[in-house]
C-alpha positions in Angstrom: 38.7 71.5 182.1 42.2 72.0 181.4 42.5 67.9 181.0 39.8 68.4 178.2 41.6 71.2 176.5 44.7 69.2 175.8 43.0 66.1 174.6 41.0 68.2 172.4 44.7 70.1 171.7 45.6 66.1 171.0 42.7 65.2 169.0 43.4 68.3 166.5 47.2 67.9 166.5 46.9 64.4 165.3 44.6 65.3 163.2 46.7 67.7 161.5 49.5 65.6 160.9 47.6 62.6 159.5 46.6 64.9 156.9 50.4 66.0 155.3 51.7 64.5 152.7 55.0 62.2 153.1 55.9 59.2 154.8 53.1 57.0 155.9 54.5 55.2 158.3 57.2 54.4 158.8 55.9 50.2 159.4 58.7 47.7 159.9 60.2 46.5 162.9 63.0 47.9 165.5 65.5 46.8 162.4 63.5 47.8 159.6 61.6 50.8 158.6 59.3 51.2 155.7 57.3 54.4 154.3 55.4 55.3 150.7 55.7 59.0 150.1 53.6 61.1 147.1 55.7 63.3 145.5 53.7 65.4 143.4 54.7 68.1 140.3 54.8 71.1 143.2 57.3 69.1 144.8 60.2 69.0 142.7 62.9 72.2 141.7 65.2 72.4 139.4 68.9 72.0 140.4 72.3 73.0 139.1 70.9 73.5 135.9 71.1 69.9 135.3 68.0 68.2 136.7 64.9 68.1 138.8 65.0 67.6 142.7 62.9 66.3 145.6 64.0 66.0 149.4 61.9 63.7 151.4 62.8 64.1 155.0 63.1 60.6 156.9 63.9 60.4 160.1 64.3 56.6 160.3 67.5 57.2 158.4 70.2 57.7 161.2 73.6 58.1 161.6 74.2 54.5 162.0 71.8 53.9 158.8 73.6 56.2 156.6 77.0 54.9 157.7 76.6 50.8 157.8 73.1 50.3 156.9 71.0 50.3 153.6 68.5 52.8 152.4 66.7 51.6 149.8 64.4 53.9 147.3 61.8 52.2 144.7 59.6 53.8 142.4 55.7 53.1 141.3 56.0 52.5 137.5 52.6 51.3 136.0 52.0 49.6 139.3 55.1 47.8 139.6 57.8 49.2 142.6 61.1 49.1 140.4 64.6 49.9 142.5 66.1 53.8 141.6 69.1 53.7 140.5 66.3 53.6 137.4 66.4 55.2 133.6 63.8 55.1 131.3 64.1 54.9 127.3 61.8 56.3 125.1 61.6 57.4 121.1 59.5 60.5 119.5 58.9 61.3 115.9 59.5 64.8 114.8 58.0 66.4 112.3 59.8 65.3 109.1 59.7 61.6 110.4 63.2 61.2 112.3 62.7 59.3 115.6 64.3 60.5 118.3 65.9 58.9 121.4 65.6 60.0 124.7 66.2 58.9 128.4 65.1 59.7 132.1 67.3 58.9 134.9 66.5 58.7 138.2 69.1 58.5 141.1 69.1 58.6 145.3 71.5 60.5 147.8 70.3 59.5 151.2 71.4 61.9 154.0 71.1 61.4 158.0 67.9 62.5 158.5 66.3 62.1 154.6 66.7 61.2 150.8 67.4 63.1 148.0 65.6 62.2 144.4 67.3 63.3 140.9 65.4 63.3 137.9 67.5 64.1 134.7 67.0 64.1 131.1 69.8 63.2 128.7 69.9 66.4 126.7 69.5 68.2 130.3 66.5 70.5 129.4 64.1 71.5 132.5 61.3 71.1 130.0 58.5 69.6 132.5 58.7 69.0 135.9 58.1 65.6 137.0 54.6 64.3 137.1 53.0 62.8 140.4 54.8 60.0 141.5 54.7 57.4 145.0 58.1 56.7 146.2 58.9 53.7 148.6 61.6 54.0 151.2 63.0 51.1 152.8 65.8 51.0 155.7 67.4 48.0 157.1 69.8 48.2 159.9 73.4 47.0 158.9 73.9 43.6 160.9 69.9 42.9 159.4 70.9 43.9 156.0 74.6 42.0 155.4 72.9 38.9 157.4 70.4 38.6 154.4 72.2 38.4 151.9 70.2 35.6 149.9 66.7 38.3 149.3 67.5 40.4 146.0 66.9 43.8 147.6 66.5 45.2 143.5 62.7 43.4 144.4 60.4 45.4 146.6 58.6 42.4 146.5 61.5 40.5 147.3 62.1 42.7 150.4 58.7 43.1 151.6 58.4 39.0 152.2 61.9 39.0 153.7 61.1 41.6 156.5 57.4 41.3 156.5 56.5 45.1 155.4 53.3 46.2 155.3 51.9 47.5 152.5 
């Protein structure tokens, strides 16, 4: 009975977990980890009164990652995974018919342990947080990463084929 009662503990536990939102994974290999994470509107806050943040814990990112490896963050944009460091340019009319520029930059602090997302605007306004986005997180181990040097790791693509990710 008490055999049953902790697989059924198991069976709900698992269960649980499955159903959280983050990292999916992570798939990869012993030298290479890979995860897509959902960050949704909820997710983000505002920080230092200059833009919006997300922290998305990931515990492939060691200490040995963080110091010699690479941690590498890319972003679902119209179904295309494009590399952050990333800024997007965009124009609006106002009322009297002047166009106005604006920008969105993005930007990636990794951390032993996680990553940290920025999300600014150029005139620094809070205005909306970000929408729902996916975010892919890839880490290579250091002698992996600097022994590759011939994939272009600004191409998820690129990097998927390289290391054989899985989707």
């Amino acid at each position: 009975m008490k055999k049953f009662t902790l697989i059924c503990l198991a069976i709900v536990a698992t269960m649980f977990f499955a159903s959280c939102r983050g990292p999916q994974g992570p798939a990869g290999n012993a030298n290479v980890a890979s995860s897509t994470v959902t960050v949704y509107p909820q997710d983000w806050y505002w920080d230092n009164n200059t833009s919006w943040r997300v922290d998305i814990d990931y515990a492939a990112i060691n200490l040995d990652i963080h110091d010699f490896g690479a941690v590498l963050v890319y972003m679902n944009d119209r179904n295309t995974w494009r590399q952050i460091p990333l800024t997007f340019y965009y124009s609006q009319t106002d009322n009297q018919g002047v166009e106005q520029f604006y920008s969105s930059s993005l930007e990636v602090s990794s951390y032993q342990g996680g990553v940290s997302i920025f999300w600014t605007e150029n005139d620094l306004y809070d205005g909306y947080r970000p929408d729902t986005h996916q975010f892919k997180i890839v880490v290579i181990a250091s002698g992996l990463y600097y022994d590759r040097q011939d994939v272009d790791y600004s191409n998820y693509e690129a990097v998927k084929t390289a290391f054989q990710l899985a989707d």
